[in-house]
N, CA, C and O of each residue as an XYZ file, in Angstrom:
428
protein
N      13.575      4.611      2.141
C      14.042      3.460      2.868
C      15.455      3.112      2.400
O      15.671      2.015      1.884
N      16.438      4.031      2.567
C      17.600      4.020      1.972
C      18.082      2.794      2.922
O      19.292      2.613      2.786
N      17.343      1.704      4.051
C      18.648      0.661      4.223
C      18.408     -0.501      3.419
O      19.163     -1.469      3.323
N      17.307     -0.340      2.848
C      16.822     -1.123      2.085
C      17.555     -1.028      0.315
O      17.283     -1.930     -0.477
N      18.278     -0.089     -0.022
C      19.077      0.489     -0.887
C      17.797      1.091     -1.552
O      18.156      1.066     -2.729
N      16.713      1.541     -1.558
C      15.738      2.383     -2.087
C      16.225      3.893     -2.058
O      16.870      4.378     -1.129
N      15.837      4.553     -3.173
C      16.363      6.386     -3.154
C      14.634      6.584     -3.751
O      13.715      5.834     -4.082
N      14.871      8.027     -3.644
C      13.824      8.580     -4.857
C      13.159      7.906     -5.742
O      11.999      7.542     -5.934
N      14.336      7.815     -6.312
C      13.907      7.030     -8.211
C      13.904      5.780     -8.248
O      13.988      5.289     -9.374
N      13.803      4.784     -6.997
C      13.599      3.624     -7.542
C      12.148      3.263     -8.031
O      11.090      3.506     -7.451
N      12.357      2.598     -9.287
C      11.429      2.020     -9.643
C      10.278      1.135     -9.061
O      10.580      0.275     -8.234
N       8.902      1.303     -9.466
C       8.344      0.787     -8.461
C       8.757     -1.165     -8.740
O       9.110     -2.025     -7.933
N       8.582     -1.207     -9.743
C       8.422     -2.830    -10.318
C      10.070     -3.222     -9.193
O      10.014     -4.273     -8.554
N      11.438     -2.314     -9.044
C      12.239     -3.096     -8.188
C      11.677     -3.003     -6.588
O      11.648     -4.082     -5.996
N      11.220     -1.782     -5.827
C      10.887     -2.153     -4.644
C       9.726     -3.368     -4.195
O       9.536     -3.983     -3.146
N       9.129     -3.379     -5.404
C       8.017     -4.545     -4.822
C       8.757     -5.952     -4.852
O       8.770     -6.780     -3.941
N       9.369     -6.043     -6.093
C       9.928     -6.987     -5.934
C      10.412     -7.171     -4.809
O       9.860     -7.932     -4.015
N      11.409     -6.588     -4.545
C      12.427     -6.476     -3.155
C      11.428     -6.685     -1.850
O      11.999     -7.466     -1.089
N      10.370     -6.349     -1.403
C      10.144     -6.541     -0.925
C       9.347     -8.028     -0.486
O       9.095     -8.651      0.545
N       9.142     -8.152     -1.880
C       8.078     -9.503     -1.957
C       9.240    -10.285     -1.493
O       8.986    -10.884     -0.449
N      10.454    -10.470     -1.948
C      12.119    -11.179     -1.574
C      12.164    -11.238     -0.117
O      12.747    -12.095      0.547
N      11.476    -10.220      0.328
C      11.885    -10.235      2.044
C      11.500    -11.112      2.738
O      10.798    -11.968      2.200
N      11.758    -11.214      3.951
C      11.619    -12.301      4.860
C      10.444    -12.078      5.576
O       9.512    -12.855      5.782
N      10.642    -10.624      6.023
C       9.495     -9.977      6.793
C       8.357     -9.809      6.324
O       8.270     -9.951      5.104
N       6.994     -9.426      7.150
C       5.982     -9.277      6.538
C       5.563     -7.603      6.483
O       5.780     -6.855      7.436
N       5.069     -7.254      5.488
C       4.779     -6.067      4.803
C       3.907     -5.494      4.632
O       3.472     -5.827      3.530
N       3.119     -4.535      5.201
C       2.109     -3.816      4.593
C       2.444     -2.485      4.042
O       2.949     -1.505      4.589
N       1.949     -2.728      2.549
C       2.065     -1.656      1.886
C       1.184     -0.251      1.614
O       0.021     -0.186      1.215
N       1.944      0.673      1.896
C       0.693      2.119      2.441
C       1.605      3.304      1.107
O       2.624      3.993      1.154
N       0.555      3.017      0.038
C       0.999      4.186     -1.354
C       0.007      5.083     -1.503
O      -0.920      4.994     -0.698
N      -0.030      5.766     -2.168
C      -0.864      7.019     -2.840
C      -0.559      6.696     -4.385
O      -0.679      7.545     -5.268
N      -0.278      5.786     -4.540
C       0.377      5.561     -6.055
C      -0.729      4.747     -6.868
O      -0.317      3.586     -6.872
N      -1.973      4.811     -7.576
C      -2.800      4.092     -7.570
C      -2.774      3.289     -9.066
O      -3.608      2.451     -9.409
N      -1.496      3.793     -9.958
C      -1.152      3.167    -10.868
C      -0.544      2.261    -11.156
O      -0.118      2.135    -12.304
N      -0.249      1.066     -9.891
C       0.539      0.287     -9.592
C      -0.263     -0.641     -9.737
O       0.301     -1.734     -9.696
N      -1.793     -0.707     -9.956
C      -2.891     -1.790     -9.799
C      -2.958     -1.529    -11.097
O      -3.195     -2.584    -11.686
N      -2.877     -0.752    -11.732
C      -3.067     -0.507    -13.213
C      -1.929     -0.768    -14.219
O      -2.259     -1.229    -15.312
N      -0.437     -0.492    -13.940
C       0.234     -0.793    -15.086
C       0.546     -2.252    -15.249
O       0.600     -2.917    -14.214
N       0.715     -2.722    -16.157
C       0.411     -4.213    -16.561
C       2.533     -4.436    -15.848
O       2.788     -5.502    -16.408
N       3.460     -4.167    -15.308
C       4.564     -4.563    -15.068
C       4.203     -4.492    -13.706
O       4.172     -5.560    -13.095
N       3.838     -3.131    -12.919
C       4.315     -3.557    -11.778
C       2.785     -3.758    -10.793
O       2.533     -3.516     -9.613
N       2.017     -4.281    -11.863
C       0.446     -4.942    -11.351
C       1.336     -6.681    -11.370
O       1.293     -7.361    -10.345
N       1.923     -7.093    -12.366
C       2.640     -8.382    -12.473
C       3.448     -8.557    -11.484
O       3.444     -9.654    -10.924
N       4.315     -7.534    -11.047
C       5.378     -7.993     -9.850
C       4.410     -7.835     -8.769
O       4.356     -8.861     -8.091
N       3.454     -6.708     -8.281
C       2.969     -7.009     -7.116
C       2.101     -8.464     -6.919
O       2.139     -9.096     -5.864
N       1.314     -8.889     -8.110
C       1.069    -10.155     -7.601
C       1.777    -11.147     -7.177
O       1.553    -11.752     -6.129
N       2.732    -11.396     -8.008
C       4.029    -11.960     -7.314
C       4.738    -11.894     -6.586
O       5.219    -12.979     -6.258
N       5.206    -10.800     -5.952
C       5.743    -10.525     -5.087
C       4.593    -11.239     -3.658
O       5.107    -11.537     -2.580
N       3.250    -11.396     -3.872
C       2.170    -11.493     -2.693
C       2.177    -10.396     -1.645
O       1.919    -10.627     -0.463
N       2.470     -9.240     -2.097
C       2.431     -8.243     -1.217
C       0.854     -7.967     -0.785
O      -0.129     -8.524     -1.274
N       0.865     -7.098      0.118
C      -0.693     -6.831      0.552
C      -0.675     -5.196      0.833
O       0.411     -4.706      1.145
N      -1.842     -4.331      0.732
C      -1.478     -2.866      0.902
C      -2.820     -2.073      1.058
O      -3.928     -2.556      1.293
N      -2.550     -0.994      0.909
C      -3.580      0.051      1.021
C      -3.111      1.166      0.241
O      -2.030      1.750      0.329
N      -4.239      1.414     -0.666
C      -3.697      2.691     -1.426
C      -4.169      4.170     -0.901
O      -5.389      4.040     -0.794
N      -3.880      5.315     -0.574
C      -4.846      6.389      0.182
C      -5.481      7.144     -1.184
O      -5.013      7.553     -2.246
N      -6.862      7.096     -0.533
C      -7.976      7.566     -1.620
C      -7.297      9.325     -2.079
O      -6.338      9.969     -1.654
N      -8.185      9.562     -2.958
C      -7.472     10.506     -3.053
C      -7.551     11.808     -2.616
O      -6.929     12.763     -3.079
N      -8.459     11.812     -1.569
C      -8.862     13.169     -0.566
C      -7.490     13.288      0.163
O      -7.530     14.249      0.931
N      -6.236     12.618      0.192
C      -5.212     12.593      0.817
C      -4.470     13.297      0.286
O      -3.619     13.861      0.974
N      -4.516     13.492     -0.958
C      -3.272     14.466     -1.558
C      -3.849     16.019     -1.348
O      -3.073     16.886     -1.752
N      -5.051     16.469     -0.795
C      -5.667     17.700     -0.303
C      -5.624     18.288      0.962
O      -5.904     19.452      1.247
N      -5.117     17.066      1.964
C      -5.241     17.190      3.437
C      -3.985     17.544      3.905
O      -2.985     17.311      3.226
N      -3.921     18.113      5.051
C      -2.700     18.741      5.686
C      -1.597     17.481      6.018
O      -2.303     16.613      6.532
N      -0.049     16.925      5.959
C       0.556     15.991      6.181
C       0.036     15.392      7.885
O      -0.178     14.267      8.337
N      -0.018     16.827      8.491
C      -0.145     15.977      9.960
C      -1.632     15.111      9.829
O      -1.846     13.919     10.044
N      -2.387     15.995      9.471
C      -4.122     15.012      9.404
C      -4.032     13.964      8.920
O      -4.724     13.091      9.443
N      -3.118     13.546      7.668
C      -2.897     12.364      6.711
C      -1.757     11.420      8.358
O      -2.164     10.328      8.755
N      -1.308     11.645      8.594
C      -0.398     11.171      9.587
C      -0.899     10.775     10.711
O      -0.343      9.956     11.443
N      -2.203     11.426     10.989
C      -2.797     11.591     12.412
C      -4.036     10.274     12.053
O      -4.670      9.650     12.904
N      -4.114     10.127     10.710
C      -5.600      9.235      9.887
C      -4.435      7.421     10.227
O      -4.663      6.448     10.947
N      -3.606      7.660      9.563
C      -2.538      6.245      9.675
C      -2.425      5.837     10.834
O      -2.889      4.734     11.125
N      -1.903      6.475     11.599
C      -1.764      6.217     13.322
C      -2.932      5.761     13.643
O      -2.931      4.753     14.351
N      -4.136      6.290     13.272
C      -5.305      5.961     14.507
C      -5.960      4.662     13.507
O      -6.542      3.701     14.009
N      -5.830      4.764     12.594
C      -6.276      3.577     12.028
C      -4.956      2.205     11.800
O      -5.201      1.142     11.231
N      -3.723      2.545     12.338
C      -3.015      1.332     12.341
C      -3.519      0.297     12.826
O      -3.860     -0.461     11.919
N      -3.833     -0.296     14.319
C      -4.549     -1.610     14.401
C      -5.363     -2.043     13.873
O      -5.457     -3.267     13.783
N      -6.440     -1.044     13.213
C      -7.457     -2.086     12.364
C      -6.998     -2.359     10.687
O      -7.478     -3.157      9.882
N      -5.873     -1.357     10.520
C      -5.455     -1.895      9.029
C      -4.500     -3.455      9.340
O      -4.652     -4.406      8.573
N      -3.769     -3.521     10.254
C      -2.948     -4.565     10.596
C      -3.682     -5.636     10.616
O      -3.399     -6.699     10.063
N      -5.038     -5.302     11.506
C      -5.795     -6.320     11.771
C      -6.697     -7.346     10.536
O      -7.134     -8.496     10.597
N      -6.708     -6.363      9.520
C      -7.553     -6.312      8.466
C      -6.792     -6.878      7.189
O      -7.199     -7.734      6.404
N      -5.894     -6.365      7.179
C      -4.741     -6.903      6.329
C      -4.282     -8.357      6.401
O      -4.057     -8.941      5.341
N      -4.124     -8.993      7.578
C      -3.957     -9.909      8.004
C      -4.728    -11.056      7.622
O      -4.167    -12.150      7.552
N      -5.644    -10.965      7.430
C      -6.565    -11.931      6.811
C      -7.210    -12.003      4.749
O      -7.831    -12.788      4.032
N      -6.519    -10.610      4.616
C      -6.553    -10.382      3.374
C      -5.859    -11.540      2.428
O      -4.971    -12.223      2.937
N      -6.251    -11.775      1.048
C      -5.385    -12.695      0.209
C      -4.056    -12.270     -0.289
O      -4.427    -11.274     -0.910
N      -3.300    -12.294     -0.391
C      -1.635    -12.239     -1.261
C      -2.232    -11.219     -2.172
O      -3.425    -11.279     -2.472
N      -1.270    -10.083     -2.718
C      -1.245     -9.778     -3.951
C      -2.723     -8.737     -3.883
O      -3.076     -8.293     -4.976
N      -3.688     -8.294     -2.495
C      -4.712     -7.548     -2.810
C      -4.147     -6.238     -2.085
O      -3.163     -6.083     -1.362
N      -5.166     -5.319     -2.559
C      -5.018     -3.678     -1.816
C      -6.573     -3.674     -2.164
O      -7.472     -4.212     -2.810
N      -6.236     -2.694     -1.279
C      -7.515     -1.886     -0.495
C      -7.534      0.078     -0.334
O      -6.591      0.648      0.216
N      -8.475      0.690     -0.780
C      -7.957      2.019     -0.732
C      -8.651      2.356      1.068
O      -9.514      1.793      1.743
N      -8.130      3.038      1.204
C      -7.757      3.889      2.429
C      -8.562      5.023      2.738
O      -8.055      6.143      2.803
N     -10.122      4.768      2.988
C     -10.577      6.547      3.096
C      -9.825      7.293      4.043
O      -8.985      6.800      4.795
N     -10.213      8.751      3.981
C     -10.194      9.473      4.888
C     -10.779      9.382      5.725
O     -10.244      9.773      6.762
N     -11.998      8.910      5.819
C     -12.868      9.126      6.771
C     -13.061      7.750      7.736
O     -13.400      6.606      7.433
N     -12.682      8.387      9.081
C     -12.538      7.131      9.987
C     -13.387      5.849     10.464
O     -13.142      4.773     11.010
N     -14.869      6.747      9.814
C     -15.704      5.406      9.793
C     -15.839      4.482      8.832
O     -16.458      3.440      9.043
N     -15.316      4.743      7.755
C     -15.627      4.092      6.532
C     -14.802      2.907      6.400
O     -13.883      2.842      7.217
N     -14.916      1.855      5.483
C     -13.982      0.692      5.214
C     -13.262      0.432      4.732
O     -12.844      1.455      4.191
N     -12.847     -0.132      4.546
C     -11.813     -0.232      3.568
C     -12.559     -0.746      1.817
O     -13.225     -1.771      1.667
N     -12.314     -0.010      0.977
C     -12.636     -1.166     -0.284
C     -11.219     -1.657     -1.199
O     -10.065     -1.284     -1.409
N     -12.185     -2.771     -1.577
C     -10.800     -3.476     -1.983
C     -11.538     -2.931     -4.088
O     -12.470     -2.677     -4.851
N      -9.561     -3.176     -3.755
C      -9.408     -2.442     -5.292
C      -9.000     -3.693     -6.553
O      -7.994     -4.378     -6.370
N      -9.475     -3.811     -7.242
C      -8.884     -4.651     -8.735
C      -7.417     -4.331     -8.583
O      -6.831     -3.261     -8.419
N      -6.950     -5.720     -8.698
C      -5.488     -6.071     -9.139
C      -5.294     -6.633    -10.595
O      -4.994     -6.087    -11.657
N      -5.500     -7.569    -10.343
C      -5.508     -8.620    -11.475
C      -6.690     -8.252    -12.846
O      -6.782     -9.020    -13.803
């Protein structure tokens, strides 16, 4: 998201921030599941009140288009779902299109 001044290497603890700063509203879609776990940028995402989905980890096995083709068809009900979620929670992301969402420890 280079208009956002994000590269590669930004740190996660500055994009959350940055984003939590934003005006707009955000849903966050990582594979990064250590972000609920490290005690800095578990602190900025609560603060920041971001909201997200982490993808389980059958995602790092699956072909990009299938992982691509899973986001798309499940966008309205993550939007939908998200939306009513509290500040500061995530939720992992199955693969599998019937399944739910579970929500993951932050805090």
């Amino acid at each position: 998201m280079h208009e956002y001044g994000f590269t590669h290497d930004t740190k996660d603890v500055d994009w959350i921030k940055r984003l939590g700063a934003d005006n707009d509203v955000w849903i966050v879609v990582t594979g990064d599941h250590r972000i609920r776990k490290n005690l800095a940028e578990r602190t900025a995402w609560i603060k920041a009140g971001l909201k997200g989905f982490v993808l389980a980890k059958a995602y790092q096995k699956t072909p990009i288009n299938q992982c691509a083709s899973m986001l798309l068809w499940r966008w309205p009900e993550m939007r939908t779902f998200i939306s009513s979620a509290a500040v500061g929670s995530m939720f992992e992301l199955p693969i599998n299109k019937r399944s739910g969402f579970e929500a993951l420890a932050v805090r």
